[in-house]
C-alpha positions, 0 to 999 in steps of 0.5 A: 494529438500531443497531449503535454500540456493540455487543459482537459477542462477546456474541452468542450465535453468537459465542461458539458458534463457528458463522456469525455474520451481521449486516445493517446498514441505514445512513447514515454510519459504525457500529463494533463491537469485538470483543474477545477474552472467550472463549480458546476463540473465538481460537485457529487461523484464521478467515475473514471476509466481506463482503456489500454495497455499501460496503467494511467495515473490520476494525482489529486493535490490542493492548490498550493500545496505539496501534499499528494493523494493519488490513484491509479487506474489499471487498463480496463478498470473503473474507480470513483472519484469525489472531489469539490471540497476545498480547491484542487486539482487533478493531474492526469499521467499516463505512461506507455512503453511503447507506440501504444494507445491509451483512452481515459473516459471521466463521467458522472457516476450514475445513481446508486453506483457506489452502493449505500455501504461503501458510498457511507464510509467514503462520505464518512471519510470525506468528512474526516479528510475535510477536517483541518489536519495541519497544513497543506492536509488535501480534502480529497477522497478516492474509493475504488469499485468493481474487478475483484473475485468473491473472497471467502477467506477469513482474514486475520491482521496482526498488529505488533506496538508498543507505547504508540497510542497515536500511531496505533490509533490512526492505524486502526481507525482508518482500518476499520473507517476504510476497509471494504473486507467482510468478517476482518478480525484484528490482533493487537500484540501489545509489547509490555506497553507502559504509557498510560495513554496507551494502555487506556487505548488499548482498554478502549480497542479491547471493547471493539467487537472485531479487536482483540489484545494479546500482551507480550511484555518481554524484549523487543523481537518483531519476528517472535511477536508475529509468530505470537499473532499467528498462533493465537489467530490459528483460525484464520486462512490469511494472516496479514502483518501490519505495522501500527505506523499505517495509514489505510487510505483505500477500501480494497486493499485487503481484498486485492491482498487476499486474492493473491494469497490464497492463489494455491502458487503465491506463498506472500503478497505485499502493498504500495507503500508510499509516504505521505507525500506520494512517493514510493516507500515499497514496491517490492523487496530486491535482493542485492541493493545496499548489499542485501536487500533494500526498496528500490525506486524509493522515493521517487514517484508511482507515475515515474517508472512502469513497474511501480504499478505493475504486479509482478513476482517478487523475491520478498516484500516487506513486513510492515504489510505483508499477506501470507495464507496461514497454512503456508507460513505454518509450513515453514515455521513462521518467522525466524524469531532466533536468526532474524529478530528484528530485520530481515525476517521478512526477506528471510520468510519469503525465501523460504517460502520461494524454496518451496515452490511459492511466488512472492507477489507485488500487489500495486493496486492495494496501496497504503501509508506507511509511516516509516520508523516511527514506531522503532528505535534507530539502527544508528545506536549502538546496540541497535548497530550491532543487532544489525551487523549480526542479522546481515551477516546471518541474512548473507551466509543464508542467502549469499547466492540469491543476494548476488543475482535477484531474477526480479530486478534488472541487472542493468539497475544500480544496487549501490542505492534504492534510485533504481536508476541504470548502473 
């Protein structure tokens, strides 16, 4: 059957309410949408499954709007979905690669399923959601369950800011709101904030039993403030780098991070990020695109290409959410605060970790906001610009031979840009 275009609701198992399954057989990418026809088919949870060789996307968008929650369903996994505030939809994508099945099975989650912990602090955040936040805001809330190894690694996440009482606010709001990790403990690394709102924020953290501040009131260096967060959180077996522009939007994400930086072959581990309205901001670092190293498929939807959702070996991924086990990066010496100040250090790190032996693993099923530039001044002014030009000349005779051939990254796809499109 072709599915382009179909109405899953129309199906009669649909609206009964019992298990619907559908096998896919095809090349390319096909769409349902599933919109909310009948008020008694939405009310409580439902769960999700999928079945095949390729990861199914399910995108959630109020009617009408542009804004974008979305959540994907590697092959054989099970992830809970609540919706019935507000109007929505739901579209369902799957992508194949080729004459493959796929088969997405949707049914009342049985009583109990969630657990009482998380299915709290997913109501807590249906609640949040459901609060007027500026127009087009979807009232959506999706949790995931099941598939992760026991993790007993302690997790420290540090967090560089400055004068971002807001951004920081919501950062470790939904952190600690959203995050399903036992024992998380949190560094802020205040950079001589001066702003009287921020300073009273961080007063307020400090009282927070899993947050403690660290004050660094010297010249910007984000790979200096790292390395501060990392000796000060020496404890801790994995480190997690975290800007204060993200937004935590799924409760797993730290575990699925953890898993991969404790594999005794992975030197970092890095997220999805994607911008508000869905799209890619990070899916893995290539070396080579706008000449050094950039984001490829940038902008364009996780549902448009199949490495997107694909965990995969990486040359780099970014700092502004990157796990790496603490002895590891002890190992090569942190960040390279003198070389790389502000940019580049995190491609830098990874490499290092790369010539000895450790992968640099894109991790698609932890997925965040990020909030881009928000928190930094622009590369455009003039002091920035040639901060800049120094740090790519540096990251070019360091890494020169890597640059020009990324074993990650097709050959076939442009560097001129981060599109990924074919040359």
């Amino acid at each position: 059957m072709n599915p382009v275009g179909q109405d899953i609701l129309a199906w009669p198992e649909i609206r009964s309410g019992r298990l619907m399954t559908e096998e896919v057989r095809a090349t390319g990418a096909w769409a349902w949408t599933l919109r909310r026809s009948d008020e008694s088919m939405w009310p409580g949870w439902w769960r999700v499954r999928a079945e095949g060789p390729s990861p199914i996307e399910l995108e959630i968008r109020r009617l009408g709007s542009d804004h974008v929650e979305f959540l994907s369903l590697p092959p054989g996994t099970w992830r809970a979905l609540r919706l019935g505030v507000g109007r929505h939809e739901a579209r369902i994508w799957l992508r194949s690669g080729g004459d493959l099945v796929n088969r997405l099975e949707l049914e009342p989650a049985p009583a109990g399923w969630l657990g009482p912990a998380r299915l709290m602090r997913a109501m807590r955040r249906l609640v949040r959601l459901a609060r007027p936040r500026g127009a087009g805001r979807a009232s959506v809330v999706v949790t995931q369950a099941g598939d992760l190894p026991d993790l007993p690694a302690s997790v420290g996440i540090i967090i560089p800011t400055r004068d971002n009482a807001a951004l920081l606010h919501r950062c470790l709001t939904t952190l600690f709101e959203t995050t399903d990790y036992p024992g998380l403990r949190v560094l802020v690394v205040d950079n001589g904030s001066i702003d009287p709102t921020t300073l009273a924020a961080l007063d307020r953290w400090r009282a927070h039993p899993q947050v403690e501040v660290l004050v660094r009131d010297e010249p910007f260096n984000f790979a200096r403030l790292c390395n501060a967060g990392a000796e000060a959180m020496a404890d801790r077996q994995v480190l997690v780098f975290l800007n204060d522009d993200i937004e935590v939007i799924e409760p797993n994400w730290l575990s699925h991070l953890a898993a991969e930086a404790v594999k005794p072959d992975v030197g970092a581990a890095g997220p999805l990020l994607v911008y508000g309205d869905g799209t890619v901001q990070h899916a893995g670092v290539a070396l080579g695109v706008l000449g050094h190293a950039g984001h490829p498929w940038r902008g364009i939807h996780p549902a448009a290409a199949p490495e997107i959702m694909a965990r995969r070996q990486v040359s780099a991924v970014t700092g502004a959410c990157l796990a790496v086990r603490a002895e590891a990066y002890r190992a090569v010496g942190g960040m390279d605060e003198q070389a790389f100040p502000i940019t580049f250090n995190d491609v830098d790190l990874c490499l290092r970790l790369a010539a000895g032996g450790l992968k640099t693993i894109y991790q698609p099923a932890a997925r965040l906001i990020h909030l881009e530039g928000r928190s930094r001044r622009p590369d455009h002014l003039p002091e920035q610009a040639a901060r800049r030009g120094r740090e790519v000349e540096e990251f070019l005779r360091r890494h020169g031979s890597a640059v020009d051939d990324d074993p990650f990254y097709g050959p076939d796809r442009t560097r001129a840009d981060e599109s990924a499109r074919p040359r």
